[in-house]
C-alpha positions in Angstrom: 92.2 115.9 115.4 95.1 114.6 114.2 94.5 110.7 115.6 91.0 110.9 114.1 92.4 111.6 110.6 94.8 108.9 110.8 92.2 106.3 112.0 89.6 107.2 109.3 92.6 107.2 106.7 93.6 103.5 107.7 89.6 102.7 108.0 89.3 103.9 104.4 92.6 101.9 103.2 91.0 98.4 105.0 87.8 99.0 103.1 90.0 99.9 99.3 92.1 96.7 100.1 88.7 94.8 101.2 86.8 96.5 97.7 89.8 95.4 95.9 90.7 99.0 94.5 93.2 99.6 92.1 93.1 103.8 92.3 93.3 104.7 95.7 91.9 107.7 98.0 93.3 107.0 100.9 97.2 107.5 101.5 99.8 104.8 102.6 100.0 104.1 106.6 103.7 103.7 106.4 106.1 105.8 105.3 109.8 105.7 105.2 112.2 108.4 104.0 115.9 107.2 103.7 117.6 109.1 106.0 120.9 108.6 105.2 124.1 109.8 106.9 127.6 108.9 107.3 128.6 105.9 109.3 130.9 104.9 112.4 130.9 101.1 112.2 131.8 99.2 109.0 129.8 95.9 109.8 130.6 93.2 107.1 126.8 92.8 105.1 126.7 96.7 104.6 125.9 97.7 101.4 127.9 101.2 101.8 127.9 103.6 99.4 127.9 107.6 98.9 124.4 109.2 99.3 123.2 112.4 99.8 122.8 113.5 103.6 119.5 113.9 105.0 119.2 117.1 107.0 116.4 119.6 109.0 116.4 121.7 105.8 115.8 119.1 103.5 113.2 117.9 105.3 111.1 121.0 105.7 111.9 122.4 102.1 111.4 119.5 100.1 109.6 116.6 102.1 106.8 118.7 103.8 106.0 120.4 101.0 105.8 117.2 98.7 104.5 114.3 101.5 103.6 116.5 104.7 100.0 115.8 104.4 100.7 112.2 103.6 102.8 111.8 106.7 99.9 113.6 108.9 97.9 110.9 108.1 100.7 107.8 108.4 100.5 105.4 111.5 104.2 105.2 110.9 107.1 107.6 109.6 110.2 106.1 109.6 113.8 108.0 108.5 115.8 104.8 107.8 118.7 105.5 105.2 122.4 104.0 105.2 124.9 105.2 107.9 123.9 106.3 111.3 121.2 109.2 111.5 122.2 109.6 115.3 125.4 111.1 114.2 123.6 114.2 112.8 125.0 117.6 114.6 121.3 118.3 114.1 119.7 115.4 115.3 118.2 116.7 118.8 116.9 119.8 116.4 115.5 117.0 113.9 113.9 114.7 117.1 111.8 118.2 118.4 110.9 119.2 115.1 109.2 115.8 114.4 107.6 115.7 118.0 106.1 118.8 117.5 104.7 118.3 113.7 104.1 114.6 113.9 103.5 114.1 117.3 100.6 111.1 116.9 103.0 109.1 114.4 105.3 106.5 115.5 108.9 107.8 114.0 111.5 104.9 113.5 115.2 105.7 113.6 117.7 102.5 113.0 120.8 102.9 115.4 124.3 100.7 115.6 123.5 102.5 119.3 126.5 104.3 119.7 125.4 107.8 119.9 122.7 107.2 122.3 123.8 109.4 124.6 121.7 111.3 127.4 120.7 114.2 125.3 119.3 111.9 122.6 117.6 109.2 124.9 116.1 111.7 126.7 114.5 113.8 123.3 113.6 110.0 122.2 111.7 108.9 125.3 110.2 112.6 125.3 108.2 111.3 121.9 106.7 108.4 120.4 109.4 106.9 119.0 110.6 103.6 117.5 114.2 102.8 118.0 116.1 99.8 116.5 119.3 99.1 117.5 121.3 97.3 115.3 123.4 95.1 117.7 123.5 91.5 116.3 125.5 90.0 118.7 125.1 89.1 122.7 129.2 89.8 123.6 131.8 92.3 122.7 134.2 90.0 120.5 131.3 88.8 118.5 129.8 92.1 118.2 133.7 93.7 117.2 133.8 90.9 114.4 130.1 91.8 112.5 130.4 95.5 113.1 133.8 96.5 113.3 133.5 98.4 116.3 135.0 98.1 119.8 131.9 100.0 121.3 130.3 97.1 122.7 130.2 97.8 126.1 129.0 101.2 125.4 126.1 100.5 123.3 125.3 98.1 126.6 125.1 101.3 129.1 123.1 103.4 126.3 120.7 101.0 125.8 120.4 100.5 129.8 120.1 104.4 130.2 117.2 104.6 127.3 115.0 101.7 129.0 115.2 102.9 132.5 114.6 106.4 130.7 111.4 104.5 129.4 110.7 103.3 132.9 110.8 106.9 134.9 108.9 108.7 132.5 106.4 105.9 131.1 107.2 107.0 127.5 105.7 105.8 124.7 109.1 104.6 123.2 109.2 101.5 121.6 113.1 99.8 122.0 113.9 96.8 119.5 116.9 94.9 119.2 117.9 94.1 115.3 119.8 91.1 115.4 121.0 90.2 110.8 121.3 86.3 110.9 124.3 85.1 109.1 127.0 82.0 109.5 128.9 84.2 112.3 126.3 84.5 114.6 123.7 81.9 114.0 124.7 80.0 117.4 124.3 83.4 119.4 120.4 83.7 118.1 119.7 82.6 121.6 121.6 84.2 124.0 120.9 87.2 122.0 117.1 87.1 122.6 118.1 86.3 126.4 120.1 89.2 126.6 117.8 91.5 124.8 114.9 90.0 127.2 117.6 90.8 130.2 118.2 94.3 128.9 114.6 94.8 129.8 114.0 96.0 125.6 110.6 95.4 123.9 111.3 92.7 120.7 113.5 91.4 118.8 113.5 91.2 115.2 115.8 88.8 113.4 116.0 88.7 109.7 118.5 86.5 107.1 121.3 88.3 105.3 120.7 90.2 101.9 123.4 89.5 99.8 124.8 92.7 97.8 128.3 91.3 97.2 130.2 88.5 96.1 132.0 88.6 100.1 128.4 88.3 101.3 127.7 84.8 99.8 129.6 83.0 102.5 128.3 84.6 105.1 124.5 83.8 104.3 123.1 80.9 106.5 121.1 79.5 102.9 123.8 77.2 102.6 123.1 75.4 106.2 119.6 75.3 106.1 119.4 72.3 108.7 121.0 74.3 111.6 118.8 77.3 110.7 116.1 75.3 111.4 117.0 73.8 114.8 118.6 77.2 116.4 114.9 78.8 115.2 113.2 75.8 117.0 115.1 76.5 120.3 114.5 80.0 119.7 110.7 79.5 118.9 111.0 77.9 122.1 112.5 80.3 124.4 110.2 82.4 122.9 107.4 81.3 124.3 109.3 80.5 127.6 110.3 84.3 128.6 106.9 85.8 127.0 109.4 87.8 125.0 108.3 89.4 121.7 110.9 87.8 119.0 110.2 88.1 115.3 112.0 85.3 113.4 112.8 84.3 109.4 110.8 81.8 108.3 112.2 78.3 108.4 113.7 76.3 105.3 110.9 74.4 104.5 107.9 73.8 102.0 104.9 75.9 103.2 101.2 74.9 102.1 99.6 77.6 99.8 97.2 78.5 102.5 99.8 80.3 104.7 100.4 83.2 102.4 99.0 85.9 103.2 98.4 88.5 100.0 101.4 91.4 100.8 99.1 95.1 101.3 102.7 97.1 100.5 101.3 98.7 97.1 98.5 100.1 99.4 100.2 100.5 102.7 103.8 102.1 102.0 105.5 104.1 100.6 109.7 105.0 100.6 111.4 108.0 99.3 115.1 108.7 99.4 116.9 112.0 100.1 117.4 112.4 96.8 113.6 112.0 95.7 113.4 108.8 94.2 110.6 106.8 95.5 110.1 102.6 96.3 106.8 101.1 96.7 108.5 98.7 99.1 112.0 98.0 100.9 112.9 95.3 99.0 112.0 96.3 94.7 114.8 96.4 93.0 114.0 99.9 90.7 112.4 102.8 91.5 108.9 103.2 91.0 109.1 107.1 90.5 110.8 110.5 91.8 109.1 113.2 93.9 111.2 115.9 91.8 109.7 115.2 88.8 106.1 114.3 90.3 103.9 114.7 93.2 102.6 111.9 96.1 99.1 111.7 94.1 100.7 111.1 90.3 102.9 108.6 92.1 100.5 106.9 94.6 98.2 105.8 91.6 100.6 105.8 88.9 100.6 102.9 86.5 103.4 101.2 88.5 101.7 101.4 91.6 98.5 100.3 89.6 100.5 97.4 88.0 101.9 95.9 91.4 98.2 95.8 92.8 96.4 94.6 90.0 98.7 91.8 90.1 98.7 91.0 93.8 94.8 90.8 93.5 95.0 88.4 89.9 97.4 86.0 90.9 99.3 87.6 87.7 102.0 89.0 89.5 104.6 91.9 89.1 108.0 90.3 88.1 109.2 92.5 91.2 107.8 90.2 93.7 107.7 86.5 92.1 110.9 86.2 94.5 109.5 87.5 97.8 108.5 85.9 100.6 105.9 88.3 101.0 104.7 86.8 97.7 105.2 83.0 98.8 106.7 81.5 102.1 108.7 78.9 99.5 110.7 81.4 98.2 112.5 81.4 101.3 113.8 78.0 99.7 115.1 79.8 96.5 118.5 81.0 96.7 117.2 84.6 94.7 115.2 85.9 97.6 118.1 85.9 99.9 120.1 88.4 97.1 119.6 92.4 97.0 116.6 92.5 93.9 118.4 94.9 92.1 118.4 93.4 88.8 122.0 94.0 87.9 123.4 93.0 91.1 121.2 89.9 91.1 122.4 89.0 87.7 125.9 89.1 88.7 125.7 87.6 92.4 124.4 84.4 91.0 126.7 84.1 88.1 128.9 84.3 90.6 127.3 81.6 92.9 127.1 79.2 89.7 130.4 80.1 88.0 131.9 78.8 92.1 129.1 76.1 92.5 131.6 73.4 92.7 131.8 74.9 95.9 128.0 75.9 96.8 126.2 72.9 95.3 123.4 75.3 94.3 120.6 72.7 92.4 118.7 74.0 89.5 115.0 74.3 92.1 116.8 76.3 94.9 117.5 79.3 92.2 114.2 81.1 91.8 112.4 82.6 89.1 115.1 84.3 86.7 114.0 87.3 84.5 117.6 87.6 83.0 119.6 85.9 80.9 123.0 84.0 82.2 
């Protein structure tokens, strides 16, 4: 029962998006609650910060109560916050609870990989699962500089134990290896996808640096566009070579109108935090409401939710996403969709890119739109 309501929810979303529908009946396909929990790497482009823990409790007082029939209907529920979920003393409590009351949802957990130990591999492969590890480098030293760790071999034999896991019990686990491109590891982008094809995982998913802080300019690869382009050329390449699913950034250069593809977030997703506050996508900068003050349905078709569509569908679009590349390839181009869109942060990181540009050589068409003042 359960797979046929999520099938006829997603057949009714297709035919709103197709319709063009502002005010929606059907509910989003993905949804993400952040899931956050302290942390036992400090890897150099984390954001950080004190949040409020996610816990068993929390998610069966407050979440099921507000979004349980939402998530009953999701494709995807993921529980991706800051820090490292796996750490939870209640996590193997969390993992049953879910299979049992989502069972037909694909959950995704991010992981540095460290606490994959037996109990928790086993509970994963048990389920239908989606776990991405956050590894981001194909050696120990490498992996010790980005995530300030010394757990590299570790994270090796606990990946190893959850694919062969996979293997024995023909799970429905789906294993992918995060890999955050910046100036440190740009050159490892290929031994990386051979050692994640080696490891026997499923993907790979590489994605540029957000920057959230001044130390994070440096570190982005926007500054050495040309070698971006020929390591993702060779890694295109090998791509296709090993028959490997890899998911890679778009390439520093100008992209014809015709490749965008209109972004279906404002109909498809939906992210709420531990503390209530809600997203409409991983990427806005402000919150779009808070599930303490309202419920899914007030939220779901809200005037901000209304707002972003309308202006996907007109052309005449939401000043959130005039910088995304969900929005247009050529941002990719524009220095302001490679910074957090927070719009405070974003004001400051590129003052702080032009006050230094003697150094950067930022030109006036690589910014982006600006909807602040400098």
């Amino acid at each position: 029962m359960s797979y046929e309501k999520i099938t006829l929810n997603n057949s009714v979303r297709n035919l709103e998006v197709e319709q063009k529908k502002i005010k929606l009946d059907s509910t989003p396909s993905y949804v993400t609650i952040g899931a956050h929990y302290g942390c036992n790497a400090s890897c150099i482009f984390c954001l950080g910060g004190d949040y409020p823990n996610f816990s068993l409790a929390k998610y069966k007082e407050f979440f099921e109560p507000k979004i349980g029939h939402v998530l009953k209907n999701a494709i995807n529920v993921g529980f991706c916050g800051f820090g490292e979920i796996l750490l939870h003393p209640e996590i193997c409590q969390i993992l049953d609870y879910l299979s049992k009351t989502i069972p037909e949802q694909a959950k995704a957990f991010t992981t540095n990989g460290i606490m994959l130990n037996e109990a928790i591999c086993q509970k994963l492969t048990d389920g239908r699962y989606d776990v991405m590890i956050s590894l981001h480098a194909s050696c120990s030293a490498l992996h010790e500089k980005i995530t300030g760790t010394k757990k590299f071999d570790d994270i090796i034999k606990n990946v190893r134990r959850l694919v062969e896991l996979k293997k024995q019990k023909n799970s429905k686990i789906s294993i992918n290896m995060v890999f955050v491109v910046t100036q440190y590891n740009i050159d490892d982008l290929c031994d990386f996808i051979r050692f994640s094809k080696e490891l026997g995982t499923d993907c790979v998913s590489a994605n540029y640096l957000t920057m959230y802080e001044p130390n994070h300019v440096d570190m982005s690869v926007f500054w050495i566009k040309e070698k971006v382009n020929e390591v993702l050329t060779e890694a295109e390449a090998l791509r296709d070579k090993l028959s490997f699913s890899v998911n890679l950034p778009l390439k520093f250069k100008e992209y014809d109108k015709s490749d965008n593809i209109p972004c279906r977030d404002p109909w498809e997703f939906f992210y709420t935090e531990v503390q209530g506050s809600v997203n409409p996508c991983c990427l806005a900068g402000s919150h779009i409401g808070n599930l303490n003050n309202s419920s899914f349905e007030e939220i779901w078709n809200s005037d901000g939710y209304a707002v972003l569509r309308a202006g996907i569908l007109s052309g005449n679009i939401h000043t959130w996403c005039k910088n995304c590349l969900k929005y247009d390839k050529n941002n990719v181009n524009k220095i302001l969709s490679h910074i957090t869109f927070r719009p405070e942060t974003q004001q400051l990181l590129l003052k702080y890119i032009l006050n230094n540009n003697s150094k950067y050589n930022l030109k006036k068409e690589e910014i982006g739109i600006i909807d602040f003042a400098l």
